[in-house]
C-alpha atoms as an extended CHARMM CRD file, in Angstrom:
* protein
*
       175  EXT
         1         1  UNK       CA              0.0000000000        0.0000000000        0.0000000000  PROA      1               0.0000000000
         2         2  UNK       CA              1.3470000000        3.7140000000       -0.8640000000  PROA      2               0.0000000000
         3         3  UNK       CA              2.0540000000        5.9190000000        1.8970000000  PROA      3               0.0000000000
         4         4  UNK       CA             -0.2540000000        8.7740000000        2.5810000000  PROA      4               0.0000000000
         5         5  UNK       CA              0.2320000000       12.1320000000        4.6380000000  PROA      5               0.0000000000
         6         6  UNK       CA             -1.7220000000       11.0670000000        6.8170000000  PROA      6               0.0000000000
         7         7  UNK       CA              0.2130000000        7.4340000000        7.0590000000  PROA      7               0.0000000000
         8         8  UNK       CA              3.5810000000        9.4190000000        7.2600000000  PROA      8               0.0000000000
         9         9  UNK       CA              5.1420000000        8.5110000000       10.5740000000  PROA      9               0.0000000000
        10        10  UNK       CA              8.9500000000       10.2000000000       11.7810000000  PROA      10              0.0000000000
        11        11  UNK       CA             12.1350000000        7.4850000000       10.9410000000  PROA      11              0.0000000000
        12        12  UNK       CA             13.9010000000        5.9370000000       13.5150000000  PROA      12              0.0000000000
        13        13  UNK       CA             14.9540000000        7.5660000000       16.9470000000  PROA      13              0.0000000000
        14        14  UNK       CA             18.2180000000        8.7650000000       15.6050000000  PROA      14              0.0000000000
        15        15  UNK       CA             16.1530000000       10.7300000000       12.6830000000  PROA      15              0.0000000000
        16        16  UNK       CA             15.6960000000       13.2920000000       15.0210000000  PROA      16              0.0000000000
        17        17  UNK       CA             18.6690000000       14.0700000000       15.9170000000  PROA      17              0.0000000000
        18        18  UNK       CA             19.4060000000       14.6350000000       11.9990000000  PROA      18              0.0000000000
        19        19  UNK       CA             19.6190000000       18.4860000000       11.3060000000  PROA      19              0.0000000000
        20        20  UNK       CA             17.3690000000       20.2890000000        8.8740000000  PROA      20              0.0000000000
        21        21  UNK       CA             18.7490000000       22.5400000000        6.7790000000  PROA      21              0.0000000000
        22        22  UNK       CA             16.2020000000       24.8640000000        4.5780000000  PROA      22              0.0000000000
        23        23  UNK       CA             19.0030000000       24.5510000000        1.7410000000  PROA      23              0.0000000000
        24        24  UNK       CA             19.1420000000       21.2330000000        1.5370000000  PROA      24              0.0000000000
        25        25  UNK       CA             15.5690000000       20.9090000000        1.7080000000  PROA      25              0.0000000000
        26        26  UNK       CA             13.7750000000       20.0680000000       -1.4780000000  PROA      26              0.0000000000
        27        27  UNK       CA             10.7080000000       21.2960000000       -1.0510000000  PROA      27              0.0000000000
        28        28  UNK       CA             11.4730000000       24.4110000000        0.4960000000  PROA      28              0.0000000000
        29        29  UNK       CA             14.0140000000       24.7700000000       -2.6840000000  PROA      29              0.0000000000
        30        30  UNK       CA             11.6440000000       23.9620000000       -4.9640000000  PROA      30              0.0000000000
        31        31  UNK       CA              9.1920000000       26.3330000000       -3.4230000000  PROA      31              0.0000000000
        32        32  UNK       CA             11.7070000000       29.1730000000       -3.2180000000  PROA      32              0.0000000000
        33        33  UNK       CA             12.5870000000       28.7820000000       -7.0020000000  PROA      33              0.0000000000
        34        34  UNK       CA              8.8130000000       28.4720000000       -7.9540000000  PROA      34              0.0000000000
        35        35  UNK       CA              8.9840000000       31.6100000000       -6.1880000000  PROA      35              0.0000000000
        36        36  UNK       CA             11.3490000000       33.3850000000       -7.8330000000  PROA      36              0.0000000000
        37        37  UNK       CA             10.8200000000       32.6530000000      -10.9740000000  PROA      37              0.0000000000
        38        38  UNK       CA              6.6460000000       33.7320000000      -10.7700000000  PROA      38              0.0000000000
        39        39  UNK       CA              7.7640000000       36.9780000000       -9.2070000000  PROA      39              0.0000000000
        40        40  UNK       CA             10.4500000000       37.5590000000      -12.3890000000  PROA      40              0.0000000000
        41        41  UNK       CA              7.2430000000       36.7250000000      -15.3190000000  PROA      41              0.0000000000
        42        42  UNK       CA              4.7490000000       38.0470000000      -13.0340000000  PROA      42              0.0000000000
        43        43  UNK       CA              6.2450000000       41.7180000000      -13.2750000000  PROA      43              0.0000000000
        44        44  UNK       CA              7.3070000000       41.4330000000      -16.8240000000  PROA      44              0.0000000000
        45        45  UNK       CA              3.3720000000       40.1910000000      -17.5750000000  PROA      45              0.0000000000
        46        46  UNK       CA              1.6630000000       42.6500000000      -15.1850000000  PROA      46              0.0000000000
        47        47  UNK       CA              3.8090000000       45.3570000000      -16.5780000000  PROA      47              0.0000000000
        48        48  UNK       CA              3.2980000000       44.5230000000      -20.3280000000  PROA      48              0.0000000000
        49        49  UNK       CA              0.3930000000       42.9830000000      -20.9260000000  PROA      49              0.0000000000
        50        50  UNK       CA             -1.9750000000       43.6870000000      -17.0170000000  PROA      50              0.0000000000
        51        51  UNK       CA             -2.0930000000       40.0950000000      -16.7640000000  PROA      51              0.0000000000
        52        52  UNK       CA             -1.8420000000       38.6810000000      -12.7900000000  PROA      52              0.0000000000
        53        53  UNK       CA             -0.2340000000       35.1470000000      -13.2040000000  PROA      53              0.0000000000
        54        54  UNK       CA             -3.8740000000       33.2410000000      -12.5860000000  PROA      54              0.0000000000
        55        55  UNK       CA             -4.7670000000       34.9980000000      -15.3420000000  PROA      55              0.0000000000
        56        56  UNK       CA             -1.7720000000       34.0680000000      -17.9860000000  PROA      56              0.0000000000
        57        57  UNK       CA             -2.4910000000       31.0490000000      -16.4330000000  PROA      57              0.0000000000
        58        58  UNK       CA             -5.7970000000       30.4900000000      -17.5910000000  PROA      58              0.0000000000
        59        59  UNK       CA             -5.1920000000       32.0820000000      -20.8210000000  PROA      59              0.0000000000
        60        60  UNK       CA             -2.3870000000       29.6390000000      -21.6340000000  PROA      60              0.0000000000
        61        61  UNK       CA             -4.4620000000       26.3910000000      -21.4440000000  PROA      61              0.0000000000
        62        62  UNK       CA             -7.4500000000       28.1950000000      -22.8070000000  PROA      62              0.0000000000
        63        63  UNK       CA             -5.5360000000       28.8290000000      -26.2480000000  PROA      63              0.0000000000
        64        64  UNK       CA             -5.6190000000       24.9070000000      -26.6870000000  PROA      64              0.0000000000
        65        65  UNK       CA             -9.6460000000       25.1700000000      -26.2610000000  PROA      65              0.0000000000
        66        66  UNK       CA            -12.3800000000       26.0180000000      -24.5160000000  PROA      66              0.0000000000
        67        67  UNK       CA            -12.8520000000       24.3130000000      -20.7820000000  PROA      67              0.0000000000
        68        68  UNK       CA            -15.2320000000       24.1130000000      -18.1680000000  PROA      68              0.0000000000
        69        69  UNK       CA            -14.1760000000       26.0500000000      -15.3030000000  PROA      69              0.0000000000
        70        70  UNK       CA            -13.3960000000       22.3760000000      -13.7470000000  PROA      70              0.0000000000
        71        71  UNK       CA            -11.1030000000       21.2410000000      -15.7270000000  PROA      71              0.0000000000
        72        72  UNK       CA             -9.6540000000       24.5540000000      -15.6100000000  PROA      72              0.0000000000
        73        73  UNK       CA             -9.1500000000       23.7260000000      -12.2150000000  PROA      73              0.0000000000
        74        74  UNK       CA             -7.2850000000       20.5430000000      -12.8230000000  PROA      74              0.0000000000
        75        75  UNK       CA             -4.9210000000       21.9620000000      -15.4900000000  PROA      75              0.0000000000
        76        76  UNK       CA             -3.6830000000       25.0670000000      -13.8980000000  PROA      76              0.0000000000
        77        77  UNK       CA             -3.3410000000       23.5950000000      -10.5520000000  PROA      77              0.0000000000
        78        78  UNK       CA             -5.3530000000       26.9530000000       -8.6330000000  PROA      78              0.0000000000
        79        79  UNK       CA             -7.6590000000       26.3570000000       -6.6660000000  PROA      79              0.0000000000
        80        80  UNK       CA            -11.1890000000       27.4240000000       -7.6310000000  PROA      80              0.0000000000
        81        81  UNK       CA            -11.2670000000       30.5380000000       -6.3490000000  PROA      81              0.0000000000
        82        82  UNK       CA             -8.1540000000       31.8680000000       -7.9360000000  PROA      82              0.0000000000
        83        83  UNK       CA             -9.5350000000       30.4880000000      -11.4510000000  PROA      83              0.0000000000
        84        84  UNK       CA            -12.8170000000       31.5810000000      -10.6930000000  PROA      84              0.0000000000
        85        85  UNK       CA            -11.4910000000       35.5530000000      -10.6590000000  PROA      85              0.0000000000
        86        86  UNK       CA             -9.5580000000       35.3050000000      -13.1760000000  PROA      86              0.0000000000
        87        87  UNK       CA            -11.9110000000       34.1990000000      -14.9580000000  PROA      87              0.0000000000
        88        88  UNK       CA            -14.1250000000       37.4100000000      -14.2060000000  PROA      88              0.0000000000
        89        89  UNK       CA            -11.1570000000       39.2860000000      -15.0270000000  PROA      89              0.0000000000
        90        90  UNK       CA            -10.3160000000       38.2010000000      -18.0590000000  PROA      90              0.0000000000
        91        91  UNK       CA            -14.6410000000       38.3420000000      -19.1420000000  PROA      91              0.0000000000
        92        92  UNK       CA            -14.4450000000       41.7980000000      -17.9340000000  PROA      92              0.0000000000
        93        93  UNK       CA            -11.4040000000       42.5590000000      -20.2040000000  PROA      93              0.0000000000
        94        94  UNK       CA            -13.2890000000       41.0900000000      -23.1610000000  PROA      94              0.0000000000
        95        95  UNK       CA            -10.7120000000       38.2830000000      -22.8710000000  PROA      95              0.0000000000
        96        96  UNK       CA            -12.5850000000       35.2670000000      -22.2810000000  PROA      96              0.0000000000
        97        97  UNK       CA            -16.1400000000       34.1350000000      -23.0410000000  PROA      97              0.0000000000
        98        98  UNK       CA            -18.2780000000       32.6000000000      -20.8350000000  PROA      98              0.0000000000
        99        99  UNK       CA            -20.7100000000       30.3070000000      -22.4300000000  PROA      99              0.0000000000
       100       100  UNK       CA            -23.3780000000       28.6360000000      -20.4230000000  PROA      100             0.0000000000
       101       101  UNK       CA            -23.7150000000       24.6640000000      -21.0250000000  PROA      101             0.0000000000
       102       102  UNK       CA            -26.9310000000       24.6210000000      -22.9840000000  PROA      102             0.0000000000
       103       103  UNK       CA            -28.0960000000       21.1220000000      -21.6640000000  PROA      103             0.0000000000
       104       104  UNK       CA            -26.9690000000       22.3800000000      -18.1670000000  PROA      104             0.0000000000
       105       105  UNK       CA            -26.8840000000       26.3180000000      -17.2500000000  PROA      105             0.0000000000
       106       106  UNK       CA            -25.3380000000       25.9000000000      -14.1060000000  PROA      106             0.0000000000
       107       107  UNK       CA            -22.5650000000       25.0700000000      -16.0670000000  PROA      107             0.0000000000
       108       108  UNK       CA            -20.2090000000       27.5670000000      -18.1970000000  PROA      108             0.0000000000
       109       109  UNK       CA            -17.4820000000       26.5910000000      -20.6150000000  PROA      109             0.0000000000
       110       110  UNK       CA            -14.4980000000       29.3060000000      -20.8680000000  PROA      110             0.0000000000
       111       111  UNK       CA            -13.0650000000       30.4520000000      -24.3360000000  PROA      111             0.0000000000
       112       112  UNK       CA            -10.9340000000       32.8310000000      -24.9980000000  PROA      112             0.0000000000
       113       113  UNK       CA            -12.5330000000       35.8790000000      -27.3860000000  PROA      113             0.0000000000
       114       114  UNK       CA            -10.3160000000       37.2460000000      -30.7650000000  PROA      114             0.0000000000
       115       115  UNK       CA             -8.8160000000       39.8020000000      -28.4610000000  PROA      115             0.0000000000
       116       116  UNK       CA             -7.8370000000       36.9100000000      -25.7390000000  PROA      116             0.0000000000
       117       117  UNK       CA             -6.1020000000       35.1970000000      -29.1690000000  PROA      117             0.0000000000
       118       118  UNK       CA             -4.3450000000       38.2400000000      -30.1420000000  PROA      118             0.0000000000
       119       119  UNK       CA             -2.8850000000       38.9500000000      -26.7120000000  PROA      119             0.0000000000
       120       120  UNK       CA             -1.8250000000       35.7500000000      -26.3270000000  PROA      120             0.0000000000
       121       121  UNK       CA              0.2740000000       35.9310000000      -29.3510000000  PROA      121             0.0000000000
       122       122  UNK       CA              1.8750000000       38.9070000000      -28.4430000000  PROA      122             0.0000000000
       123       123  UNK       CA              2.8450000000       37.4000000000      -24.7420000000  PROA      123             0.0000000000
       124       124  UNK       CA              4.1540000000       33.5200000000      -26.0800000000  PROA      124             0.0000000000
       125       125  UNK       CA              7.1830000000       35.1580000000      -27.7350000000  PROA      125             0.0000000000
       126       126  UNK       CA              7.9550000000       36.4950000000      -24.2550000000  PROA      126             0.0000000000
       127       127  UNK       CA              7.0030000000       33.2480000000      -21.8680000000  PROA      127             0.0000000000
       128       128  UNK       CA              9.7200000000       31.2440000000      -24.4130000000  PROA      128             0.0000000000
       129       129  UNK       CA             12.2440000000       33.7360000000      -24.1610000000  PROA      129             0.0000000000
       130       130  UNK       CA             12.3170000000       33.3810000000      -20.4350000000  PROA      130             0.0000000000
       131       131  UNK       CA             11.7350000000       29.8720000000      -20.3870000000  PROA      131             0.0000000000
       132       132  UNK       CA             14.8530000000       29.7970000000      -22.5510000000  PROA      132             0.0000000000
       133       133  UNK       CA             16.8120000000       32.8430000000      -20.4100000000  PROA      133             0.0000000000
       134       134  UNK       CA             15.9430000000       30.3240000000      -17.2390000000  PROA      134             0.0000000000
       135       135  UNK       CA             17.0350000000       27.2760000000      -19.0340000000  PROA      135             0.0000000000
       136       136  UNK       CA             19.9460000000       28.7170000000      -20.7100000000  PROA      136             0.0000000000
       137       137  UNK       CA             22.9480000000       27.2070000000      -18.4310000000  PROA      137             0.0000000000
       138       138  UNK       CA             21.4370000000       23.3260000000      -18.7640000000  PROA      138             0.0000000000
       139       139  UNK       CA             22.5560000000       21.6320000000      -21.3810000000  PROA      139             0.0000000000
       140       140  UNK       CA             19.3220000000       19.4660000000      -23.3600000000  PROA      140             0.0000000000
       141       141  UNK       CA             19.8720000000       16.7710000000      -21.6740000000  PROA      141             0.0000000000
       142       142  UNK       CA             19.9090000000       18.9300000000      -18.4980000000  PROA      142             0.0000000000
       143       143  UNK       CA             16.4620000000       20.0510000000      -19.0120000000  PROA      143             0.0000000000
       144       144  UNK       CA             14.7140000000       16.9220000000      -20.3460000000  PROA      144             0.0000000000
       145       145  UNK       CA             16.4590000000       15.1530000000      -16.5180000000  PROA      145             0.0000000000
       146       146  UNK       CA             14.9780000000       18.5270000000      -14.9670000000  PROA      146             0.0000000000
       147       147  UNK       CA             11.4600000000       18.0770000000      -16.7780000000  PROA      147             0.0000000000
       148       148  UNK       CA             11.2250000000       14.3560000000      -15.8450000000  PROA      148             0.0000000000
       149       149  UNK       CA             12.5400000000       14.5990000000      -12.1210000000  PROA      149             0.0000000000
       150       150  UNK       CA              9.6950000000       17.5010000000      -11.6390000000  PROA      150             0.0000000000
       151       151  UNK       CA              6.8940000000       15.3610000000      -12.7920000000  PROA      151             0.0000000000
       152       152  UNK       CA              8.4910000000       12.5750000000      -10.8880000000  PROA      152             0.0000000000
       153       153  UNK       CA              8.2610000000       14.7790000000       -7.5670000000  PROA      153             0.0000000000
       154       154  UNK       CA              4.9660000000       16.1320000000       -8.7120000000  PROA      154             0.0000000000
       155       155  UNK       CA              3.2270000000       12.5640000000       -9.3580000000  PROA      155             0.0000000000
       156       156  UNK       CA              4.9440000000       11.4470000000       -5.6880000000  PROA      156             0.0000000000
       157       157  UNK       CA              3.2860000000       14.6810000000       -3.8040000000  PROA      157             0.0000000000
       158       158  UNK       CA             -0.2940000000       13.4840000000       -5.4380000000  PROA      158             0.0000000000
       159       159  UNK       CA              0.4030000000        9.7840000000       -4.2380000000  PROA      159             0.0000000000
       160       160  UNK       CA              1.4370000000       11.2040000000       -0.3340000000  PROA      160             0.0000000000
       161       161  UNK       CA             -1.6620000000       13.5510000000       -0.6840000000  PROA      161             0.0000000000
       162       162  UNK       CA             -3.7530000000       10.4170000000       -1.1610000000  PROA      162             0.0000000000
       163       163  UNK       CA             -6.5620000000        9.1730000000       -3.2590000000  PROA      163             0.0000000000
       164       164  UNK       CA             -8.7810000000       11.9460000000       -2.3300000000  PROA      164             0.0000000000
       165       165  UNK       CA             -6.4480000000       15.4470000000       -3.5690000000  PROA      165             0.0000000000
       166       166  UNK       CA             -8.3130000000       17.6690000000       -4.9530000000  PROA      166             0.0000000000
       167       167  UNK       CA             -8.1620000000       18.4040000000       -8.8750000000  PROA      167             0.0000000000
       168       168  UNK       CA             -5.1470000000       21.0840000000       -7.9170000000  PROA      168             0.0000000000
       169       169  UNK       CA             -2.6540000000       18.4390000000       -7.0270000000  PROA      169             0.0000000000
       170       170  UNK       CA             -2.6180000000       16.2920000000      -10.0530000000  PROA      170             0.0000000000
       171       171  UNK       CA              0.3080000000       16.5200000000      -11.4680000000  PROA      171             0.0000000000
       172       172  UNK       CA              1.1030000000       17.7780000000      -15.3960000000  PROA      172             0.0000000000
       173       173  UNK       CA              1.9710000000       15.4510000000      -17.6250000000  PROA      173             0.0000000000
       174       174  UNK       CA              4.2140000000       15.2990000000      -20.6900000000  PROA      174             0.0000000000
       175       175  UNK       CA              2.4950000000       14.4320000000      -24.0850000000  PROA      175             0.0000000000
């Protein structure tokens, strides 16, 4: 059986006397670089384009079709509340369409609009040039290992969160 967060229990006695060190500890580096690197295309995006990251977010899995706000959910990993606003955001901004489910109104599928399109054209020659500014000192080889370890680490978080995480945690996957 796969260990849970909840089955998690501390390692042998001597464990505790192990120091912790926050740099030497993944997820607090991993963390600390998600950090920094939203903060550096957060600026550049709010600056540019007044686009909050939820929202560049949204509009980059949006350009591959619409969504329900759902699945959303599940392929931006926010939680429903941050896709929820920026959703509104982006419909107030002409951005996005919302487009209620005809065989169920409760339910709204999100597109982006010709103006969503056309911004998002303008902002994917800057997301690739600092993907490739970030990735610039790994060699190919570097990055597919650094690509693969991350959805490694990501699939083993949703495994410890257990079988009920919530749509936020599932990892991405490479196609």
């Amino acid at each position: 059986m796969a260990a849970t967060v909840s089955s998690l229990t501390p390692g042998s006695p001597d464990a505790a006397s192990e120091q912790l060190s926050l740099s030497d500890y993944v997820p607090y580096r991993l963390a600390t670089a998600s950090s920094a690197v939203s903060r550096l295309i957060a600026r550049a995006y709010e600056d540019r384009f007044g686009l909050s990251i939820p929202q560049w977010r949204l509009m980059s899995i949006l350009i591959e079709g619409p969504l329900t706000q759902h699945q959303a959910v599940a392929r931006t990993a926010m939680d429903k509340v941050r896709v929820s606003r920026a959703a509104q955001d982006l419909v107030e901004r002409r951005l996005v369409a919302r487009i209620t489910n005809r065989t169920d109104r409760r339910s709204h599928t999100l597109e982006l609009t010709a103006a969503g399109r056309r911004l998002f054209a303008e902002i994917r020659p800057l997301a690739l040039a600092y993907e490739a500014a970030l990735l610039a000192g790994l060699a190919p080889g570097e990055v597919a290992t650094l690509k693969r370890l991350m959805g490694r680490l990501e699939a083993a978080a949703v495994q410890l969160y257990g079988a009920d995480a919530p749509p936020e945690v599932v990892p991405v996957t490479e196609d």
